[in-house]
Residue frames as a rotation matrix with the C-alpha (Angstrom) as fourth column:
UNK 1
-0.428 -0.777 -0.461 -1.72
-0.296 -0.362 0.884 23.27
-0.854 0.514 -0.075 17.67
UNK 2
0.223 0.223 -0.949 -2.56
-0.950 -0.170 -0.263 23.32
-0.220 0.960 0.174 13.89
UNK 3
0.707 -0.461 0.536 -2.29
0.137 0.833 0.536 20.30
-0.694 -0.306 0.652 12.20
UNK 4
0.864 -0.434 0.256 -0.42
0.024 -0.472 -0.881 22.22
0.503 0.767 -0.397 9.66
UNK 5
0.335 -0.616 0.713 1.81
-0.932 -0.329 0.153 23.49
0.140 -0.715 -0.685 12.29
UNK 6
0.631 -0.167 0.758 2.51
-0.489 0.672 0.556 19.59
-0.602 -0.722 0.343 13.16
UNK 7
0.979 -0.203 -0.001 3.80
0.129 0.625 -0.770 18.24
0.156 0.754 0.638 9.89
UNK 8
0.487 -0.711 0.507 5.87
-0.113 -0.627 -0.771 21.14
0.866 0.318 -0.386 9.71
UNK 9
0.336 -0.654 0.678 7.11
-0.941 -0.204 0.270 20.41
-0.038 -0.729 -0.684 13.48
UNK 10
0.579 -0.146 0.802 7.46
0.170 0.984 0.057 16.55
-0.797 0.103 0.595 12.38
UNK 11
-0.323 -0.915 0.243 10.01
0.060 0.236 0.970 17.51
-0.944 0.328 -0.021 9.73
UNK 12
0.515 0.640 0.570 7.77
0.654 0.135 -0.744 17.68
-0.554 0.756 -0.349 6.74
UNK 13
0.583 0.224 -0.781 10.33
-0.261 -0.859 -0.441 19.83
-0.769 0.461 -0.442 5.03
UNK 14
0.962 0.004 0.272 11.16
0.186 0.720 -0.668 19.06
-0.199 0.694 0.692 1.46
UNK 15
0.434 -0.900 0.035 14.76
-0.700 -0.361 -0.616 20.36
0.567 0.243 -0.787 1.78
UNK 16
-0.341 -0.499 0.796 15.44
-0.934 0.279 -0.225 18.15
-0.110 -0.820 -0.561 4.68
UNK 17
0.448 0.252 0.858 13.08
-0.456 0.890 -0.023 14.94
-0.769 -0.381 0.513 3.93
UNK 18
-0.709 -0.647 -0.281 14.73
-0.515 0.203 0.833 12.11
-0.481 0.735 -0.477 1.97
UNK 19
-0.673 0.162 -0.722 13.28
-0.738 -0.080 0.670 10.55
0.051 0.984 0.173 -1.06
UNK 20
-0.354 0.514 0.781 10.16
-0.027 0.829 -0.558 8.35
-0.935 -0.219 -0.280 -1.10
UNK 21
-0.964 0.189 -0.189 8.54
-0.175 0.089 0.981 6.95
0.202 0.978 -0.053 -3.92
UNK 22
-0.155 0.873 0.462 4.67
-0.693 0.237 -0.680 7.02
-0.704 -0.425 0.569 -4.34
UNK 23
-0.967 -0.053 -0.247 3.08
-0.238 0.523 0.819 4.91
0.086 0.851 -0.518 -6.18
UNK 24
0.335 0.939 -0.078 -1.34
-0.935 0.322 -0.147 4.45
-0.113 0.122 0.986 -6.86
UNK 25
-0.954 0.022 0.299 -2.48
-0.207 0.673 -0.710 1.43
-0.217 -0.739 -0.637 -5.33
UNK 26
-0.414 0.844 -0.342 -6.03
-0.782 -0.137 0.609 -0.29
0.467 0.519 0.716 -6.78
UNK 27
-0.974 -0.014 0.226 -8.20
-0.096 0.929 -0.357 -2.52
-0.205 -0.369 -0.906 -5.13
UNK 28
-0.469 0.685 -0.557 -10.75
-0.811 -0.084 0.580 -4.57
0.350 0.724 0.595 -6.59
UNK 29
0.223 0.840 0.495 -13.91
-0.865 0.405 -0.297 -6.92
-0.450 -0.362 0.817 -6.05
UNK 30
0.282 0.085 0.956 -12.38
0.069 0.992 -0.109 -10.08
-0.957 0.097 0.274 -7.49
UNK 31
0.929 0.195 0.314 -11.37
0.288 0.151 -0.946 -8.91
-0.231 0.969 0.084 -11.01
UNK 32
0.573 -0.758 -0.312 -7.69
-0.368 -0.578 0.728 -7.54
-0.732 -0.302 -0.611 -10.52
UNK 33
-0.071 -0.521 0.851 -6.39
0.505 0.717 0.481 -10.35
-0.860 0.464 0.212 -12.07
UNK 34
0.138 0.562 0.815 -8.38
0.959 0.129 -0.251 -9.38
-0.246 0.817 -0.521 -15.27
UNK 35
0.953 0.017 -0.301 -7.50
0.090 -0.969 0.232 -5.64
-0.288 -0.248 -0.925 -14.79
UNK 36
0.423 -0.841 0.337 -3.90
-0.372 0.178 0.911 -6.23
-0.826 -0.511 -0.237 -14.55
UNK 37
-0.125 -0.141 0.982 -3.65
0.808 0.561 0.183 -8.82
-0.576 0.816 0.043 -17.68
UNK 38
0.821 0.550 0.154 -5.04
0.551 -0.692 -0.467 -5.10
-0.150 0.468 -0.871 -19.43
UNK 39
0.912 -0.394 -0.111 -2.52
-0.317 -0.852 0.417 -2.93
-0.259 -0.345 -0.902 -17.89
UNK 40
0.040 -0.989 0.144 0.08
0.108 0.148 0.983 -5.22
-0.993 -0.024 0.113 -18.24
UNK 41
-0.077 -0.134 0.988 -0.56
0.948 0.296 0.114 -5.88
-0.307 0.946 0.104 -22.10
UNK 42
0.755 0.557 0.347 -1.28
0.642 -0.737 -0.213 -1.86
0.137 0.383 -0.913 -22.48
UNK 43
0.596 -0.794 0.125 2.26
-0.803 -0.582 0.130 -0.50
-0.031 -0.178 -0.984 -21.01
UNK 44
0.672 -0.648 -0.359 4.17
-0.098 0.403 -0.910 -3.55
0.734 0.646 0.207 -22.68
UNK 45
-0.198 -0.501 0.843 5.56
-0.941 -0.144 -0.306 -4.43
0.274 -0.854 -0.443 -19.07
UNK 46
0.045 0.396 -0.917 5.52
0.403 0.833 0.379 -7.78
0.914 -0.387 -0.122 -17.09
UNK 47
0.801 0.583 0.140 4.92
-0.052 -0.165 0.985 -8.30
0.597 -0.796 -0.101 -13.57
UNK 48
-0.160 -0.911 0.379 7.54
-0.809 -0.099 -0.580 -7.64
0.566 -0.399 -0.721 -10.74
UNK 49
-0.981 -0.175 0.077 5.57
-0.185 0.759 -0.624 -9.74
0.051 -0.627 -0.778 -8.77
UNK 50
-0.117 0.931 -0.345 1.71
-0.686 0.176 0.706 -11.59
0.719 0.319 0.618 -8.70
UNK 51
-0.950 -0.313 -0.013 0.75
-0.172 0.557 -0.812 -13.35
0.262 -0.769 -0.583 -5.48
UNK 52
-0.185 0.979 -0.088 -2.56
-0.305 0.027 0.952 -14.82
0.934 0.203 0.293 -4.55
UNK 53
0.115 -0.245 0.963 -3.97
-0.883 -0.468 -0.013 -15.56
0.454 -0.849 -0.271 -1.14
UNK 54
0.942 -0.034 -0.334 -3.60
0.049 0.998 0.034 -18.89
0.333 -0.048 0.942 -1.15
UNK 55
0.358 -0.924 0.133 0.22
0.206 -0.061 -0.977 -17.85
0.911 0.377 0.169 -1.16
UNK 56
0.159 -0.384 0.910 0.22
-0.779 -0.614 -0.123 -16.37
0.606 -0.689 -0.397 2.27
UNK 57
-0.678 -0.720 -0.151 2.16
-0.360 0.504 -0.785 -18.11
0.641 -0.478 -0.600 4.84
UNK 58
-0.337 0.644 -0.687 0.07
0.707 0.655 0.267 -20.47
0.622 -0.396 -0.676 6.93
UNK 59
-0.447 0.200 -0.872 -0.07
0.841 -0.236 -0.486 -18.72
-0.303 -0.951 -0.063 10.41
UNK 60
-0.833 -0.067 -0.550 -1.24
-0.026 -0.987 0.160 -15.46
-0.553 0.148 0.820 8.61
UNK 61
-0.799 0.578 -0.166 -3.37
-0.081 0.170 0.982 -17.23
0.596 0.798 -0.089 5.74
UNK 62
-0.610 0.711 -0.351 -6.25
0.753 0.381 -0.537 -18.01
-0.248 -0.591 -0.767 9.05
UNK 63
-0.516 0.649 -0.560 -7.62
0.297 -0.477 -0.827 -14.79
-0.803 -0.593 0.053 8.34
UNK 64
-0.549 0.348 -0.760 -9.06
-0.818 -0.413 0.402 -14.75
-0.174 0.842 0.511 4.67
UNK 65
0.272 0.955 0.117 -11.62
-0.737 0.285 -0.612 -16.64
-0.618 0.080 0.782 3.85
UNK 66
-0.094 -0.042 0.995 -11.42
0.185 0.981 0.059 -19.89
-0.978 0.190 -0.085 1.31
UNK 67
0.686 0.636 0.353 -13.23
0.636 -0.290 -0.715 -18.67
-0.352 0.715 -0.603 -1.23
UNK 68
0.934 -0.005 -0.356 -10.88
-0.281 -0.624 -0.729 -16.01
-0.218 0.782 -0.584 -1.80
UNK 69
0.159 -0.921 0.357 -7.56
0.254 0.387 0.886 -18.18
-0.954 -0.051 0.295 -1.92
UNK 70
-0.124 -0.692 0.711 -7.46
0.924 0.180 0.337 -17.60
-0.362 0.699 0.617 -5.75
UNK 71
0.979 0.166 -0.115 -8.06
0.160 -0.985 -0.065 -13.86
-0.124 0.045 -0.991 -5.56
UNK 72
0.036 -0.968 0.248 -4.98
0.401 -0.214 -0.891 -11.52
0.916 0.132 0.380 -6.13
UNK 73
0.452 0.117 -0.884 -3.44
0.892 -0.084 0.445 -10.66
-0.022 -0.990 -0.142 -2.94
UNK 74
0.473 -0.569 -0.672 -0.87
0.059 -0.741 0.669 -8.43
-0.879 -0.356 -0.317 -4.23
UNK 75
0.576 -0.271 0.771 0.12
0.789 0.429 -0.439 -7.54
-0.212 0.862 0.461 -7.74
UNK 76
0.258 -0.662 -0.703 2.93
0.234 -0.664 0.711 -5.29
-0.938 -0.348 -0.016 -9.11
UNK 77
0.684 -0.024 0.729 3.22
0.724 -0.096 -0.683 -3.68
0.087 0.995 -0.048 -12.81
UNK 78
-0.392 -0.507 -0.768 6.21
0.359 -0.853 0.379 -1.10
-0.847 -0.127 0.517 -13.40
UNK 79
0.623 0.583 0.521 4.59
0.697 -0.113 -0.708 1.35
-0.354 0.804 -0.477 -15.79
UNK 80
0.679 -0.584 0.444 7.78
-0.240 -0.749 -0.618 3.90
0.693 0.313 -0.649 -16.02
UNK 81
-0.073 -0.970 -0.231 11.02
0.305 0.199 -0.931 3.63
0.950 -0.139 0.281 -14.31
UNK 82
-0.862 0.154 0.483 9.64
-0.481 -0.545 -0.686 6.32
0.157 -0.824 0.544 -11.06
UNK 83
-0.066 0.879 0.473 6.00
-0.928 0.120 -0.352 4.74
-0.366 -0.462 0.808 -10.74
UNK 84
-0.937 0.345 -0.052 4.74
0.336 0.933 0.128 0.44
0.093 0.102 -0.990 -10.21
UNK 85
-0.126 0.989 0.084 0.96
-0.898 -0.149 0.414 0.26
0.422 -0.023 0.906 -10.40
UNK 86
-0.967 0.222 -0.129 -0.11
0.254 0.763 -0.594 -2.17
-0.034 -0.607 -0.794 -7.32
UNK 87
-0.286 0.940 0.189 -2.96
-0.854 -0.339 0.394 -3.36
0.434 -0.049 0.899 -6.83
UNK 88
-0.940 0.082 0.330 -5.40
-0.189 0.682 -0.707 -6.44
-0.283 -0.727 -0.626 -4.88
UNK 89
-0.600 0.656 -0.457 -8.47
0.166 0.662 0.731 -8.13
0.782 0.363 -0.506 -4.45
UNK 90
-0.501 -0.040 0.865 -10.27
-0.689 -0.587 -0.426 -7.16
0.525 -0.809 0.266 -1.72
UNK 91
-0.895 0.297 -0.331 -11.15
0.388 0.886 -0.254 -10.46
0.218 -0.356 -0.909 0.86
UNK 92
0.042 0.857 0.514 -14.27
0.028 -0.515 0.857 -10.07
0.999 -0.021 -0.046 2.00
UNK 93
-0.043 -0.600 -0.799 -12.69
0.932 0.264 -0.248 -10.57
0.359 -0.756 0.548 5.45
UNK 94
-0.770 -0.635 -0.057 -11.56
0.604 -0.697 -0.386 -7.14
0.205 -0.331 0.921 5.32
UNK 95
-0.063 0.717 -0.694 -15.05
0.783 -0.395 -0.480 -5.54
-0.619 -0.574 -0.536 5.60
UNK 96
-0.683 -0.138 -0.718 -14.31
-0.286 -0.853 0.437 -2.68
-0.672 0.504 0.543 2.75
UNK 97
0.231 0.424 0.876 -16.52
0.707 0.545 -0.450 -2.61
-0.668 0.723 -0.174 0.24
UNK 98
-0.764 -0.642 0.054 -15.10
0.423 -0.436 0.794 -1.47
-0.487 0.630 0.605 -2.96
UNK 99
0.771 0.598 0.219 -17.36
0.506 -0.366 -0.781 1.42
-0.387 0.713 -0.585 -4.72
UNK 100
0.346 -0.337 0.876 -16.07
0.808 -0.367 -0.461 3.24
0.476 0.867 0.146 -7.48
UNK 101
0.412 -0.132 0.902 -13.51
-0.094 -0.990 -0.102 6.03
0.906 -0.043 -0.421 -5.79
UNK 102
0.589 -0.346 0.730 -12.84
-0.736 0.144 0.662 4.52
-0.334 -0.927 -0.170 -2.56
UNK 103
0.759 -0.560 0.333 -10.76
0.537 0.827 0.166 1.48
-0.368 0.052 0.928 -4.47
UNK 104
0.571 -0.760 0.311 -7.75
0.352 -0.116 -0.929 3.66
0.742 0.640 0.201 -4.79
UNK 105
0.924 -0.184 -0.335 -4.97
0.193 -0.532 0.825 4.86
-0.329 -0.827 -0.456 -2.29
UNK 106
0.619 -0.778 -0.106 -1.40
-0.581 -0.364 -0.728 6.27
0.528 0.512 -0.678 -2.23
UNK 107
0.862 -0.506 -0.019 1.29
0.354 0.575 0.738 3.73
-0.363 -0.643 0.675 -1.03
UNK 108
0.753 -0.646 0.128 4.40
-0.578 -0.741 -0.340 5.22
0.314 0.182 -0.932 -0.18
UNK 109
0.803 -0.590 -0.079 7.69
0.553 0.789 -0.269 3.35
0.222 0.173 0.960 -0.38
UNK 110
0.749 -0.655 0.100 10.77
-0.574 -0.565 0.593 5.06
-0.332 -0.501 -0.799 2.26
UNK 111
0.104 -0.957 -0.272 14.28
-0.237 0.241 -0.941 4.83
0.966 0.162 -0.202 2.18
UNK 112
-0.742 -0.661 -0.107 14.33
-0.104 0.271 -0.957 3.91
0.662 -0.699 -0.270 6.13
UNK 113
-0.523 0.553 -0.648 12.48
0.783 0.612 -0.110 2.88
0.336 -0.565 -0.753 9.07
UNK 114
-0.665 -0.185 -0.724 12.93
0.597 -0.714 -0.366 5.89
-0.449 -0.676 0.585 10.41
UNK 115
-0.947 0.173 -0.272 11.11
-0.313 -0.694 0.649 7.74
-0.077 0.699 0.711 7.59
UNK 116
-0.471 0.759 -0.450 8.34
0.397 0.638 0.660 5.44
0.788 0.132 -0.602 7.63
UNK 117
-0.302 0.268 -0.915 7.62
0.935 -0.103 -0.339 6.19
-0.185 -0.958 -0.220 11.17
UNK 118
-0.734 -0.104 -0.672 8.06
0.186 -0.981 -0.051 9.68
-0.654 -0.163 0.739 10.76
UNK 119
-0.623 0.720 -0.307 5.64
-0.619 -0.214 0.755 10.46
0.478 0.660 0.579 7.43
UNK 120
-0.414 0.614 -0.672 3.22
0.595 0.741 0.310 7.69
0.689 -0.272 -0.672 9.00
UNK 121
0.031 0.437 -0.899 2.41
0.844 -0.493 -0.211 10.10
-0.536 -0.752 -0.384 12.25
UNK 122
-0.958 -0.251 -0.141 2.54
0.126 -0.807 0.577 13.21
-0.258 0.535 0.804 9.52
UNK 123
-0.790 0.611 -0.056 -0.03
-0.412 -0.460 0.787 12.45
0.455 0.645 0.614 7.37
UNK 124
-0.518 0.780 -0.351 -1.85
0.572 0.621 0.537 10.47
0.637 0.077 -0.767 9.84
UNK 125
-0.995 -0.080 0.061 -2.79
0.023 -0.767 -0.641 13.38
0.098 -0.636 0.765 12.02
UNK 126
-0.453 0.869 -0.201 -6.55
-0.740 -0.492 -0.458 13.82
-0.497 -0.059 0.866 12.99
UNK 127
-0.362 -0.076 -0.929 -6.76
-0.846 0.446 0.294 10.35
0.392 0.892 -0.225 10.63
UNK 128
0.620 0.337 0.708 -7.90
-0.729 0.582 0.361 6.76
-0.291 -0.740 0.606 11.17
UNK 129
-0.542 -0.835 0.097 -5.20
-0.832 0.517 -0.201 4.25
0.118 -0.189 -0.975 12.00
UNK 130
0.590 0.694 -0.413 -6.44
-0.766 0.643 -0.011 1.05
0.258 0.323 0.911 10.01
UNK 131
0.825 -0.507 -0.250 -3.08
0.550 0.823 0.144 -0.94
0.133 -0.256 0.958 10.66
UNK 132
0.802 -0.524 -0.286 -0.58
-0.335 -0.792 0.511 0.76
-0.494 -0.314 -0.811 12.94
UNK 133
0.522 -0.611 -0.594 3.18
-0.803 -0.118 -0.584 0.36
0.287 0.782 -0.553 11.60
UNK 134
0.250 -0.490 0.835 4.66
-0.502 0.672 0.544 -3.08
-0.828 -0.555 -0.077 11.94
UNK 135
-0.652 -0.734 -0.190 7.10
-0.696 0.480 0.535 -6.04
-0.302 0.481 -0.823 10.37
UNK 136
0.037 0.564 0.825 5.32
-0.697 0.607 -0.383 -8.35
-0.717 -0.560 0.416 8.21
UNK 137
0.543 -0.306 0.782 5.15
0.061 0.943 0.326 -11.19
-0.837 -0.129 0.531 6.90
UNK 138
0.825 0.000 0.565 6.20
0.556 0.179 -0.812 -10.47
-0.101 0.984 0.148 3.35
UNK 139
-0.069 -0.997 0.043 9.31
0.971 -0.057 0.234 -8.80
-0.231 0.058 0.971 5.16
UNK 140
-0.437 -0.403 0.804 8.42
0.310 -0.907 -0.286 -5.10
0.844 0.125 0.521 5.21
UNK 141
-0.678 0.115 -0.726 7.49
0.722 -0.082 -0.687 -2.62
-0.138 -0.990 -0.028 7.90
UNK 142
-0.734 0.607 0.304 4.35
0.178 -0.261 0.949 -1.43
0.655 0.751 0.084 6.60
UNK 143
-0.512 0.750 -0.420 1.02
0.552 -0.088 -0.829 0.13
-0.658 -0.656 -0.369 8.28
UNK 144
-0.662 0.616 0.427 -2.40
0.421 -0.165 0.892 1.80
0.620 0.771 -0.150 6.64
UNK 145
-0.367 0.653 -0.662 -4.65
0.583 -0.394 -0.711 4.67
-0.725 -0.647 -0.236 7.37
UNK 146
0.015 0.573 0.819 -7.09
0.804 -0.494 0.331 7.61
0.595 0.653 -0.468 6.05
UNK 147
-0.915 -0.396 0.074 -6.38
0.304 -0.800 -0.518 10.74
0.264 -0.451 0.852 6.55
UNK 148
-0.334 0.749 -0.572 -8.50
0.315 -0.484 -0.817 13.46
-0.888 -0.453 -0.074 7.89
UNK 149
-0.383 0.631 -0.675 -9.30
-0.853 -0.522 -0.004 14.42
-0.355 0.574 0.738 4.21
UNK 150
0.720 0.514 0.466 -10.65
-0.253 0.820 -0.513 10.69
-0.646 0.252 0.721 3.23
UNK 151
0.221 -0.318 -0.922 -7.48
-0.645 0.661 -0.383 9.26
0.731 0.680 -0.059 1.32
UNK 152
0.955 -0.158 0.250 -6.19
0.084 0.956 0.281 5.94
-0.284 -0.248 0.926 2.05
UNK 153
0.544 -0.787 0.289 -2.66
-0.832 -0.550 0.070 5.63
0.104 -0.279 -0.955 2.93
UNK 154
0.991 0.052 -0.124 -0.27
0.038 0.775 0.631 2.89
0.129 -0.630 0.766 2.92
UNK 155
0.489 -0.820 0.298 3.75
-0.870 -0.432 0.238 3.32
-0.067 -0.375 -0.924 4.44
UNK 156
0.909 -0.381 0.167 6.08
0.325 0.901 0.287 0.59
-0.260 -0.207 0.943 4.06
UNK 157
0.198 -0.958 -0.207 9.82
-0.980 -0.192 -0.045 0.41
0.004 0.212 -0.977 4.21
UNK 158
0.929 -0.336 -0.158 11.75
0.209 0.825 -0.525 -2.99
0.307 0.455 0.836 2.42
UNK 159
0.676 -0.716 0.177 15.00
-0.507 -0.277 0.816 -3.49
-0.535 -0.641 -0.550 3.77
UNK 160
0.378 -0.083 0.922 15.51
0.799 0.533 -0.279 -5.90
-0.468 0.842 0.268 0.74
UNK 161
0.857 0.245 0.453 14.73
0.505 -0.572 -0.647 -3.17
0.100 0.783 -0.614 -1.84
UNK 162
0.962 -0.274 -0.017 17.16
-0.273 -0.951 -0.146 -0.69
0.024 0.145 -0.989 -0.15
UNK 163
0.428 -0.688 0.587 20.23
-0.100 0.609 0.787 -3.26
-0.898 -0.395 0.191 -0.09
């Protein structure tokens, strides 16, 4: 079967699916911070949130390196009421190396688990599954792939957020 033909049998139709929010997603080589401090002071905004990896919870924190403890793990800018600009540091841990073009993806924020799940096997069709969907620590249900056309994908649903 197409993989066209799959979305569309996974539900992919915009009468029927319910509202996500996207939102561009940057990851840098150690300079986010510095990036960020730009953006923020250029769209007159403050941070929703700024977290570093030092911050991560112990049992989780084993897998990043030292060195990058004062990297940004995870920063948030709202630049318009519909769109946050996120963005990171990339550990060297993770094995990516950031060139110019590959340090962007789309991260898509669901109204439900269900939705998550459901757009997650959509767009990951024919894709590589980098982190399948699961609960973590920071309390969403989040997972990360690349499609079959080379973007970078990340899914998360916040049971917080929608409360």
């Amino acid at each position: 079967m197409p993989a066209q033909q799959q979305a569309v049998d996974l539900g992919l139709h915009l009468n029927n699916a319910a509202m996500a929010k996207v939102n561009p997603y940057l990851t840098f080589n150690g300079n986010c911070e510095e990036a960020f401090c730009l953006y923020k002071s250029a769209f007159g905004r403050e941070f929703l949130y700024i977290g570093r990896y030092k911050d991560v919870p112990p049992p989780d924190r084993q897998i990043f390196q030292v060195e990058n403890e004062d990297r940004i793990m995870h920063v948030s800018l709202p630049i318009s009421k519909e769109t946050i600009l996120m963005g990171c540091d990339s550990p060297e841990a993770s094995g990516q190396e950031i060139i110019l073009g590959n340090n962007i993806c789309l991260s898509i924020s669901t109204d439900s688990k269900e939705e998550a799940d459901r757009l997650f096997k959509a767009l990951s069709i024919g894709g590589q599954i980098k982190m399948s969907m699961n609960q973590t620590f920071w309390g969403a249900y989040f997972g990360v792939f690349t499609d079959r056309f080379g973007i970078t994908w990340t899914i998360s649903f916040d049971s917080n957020e929608s409360n």
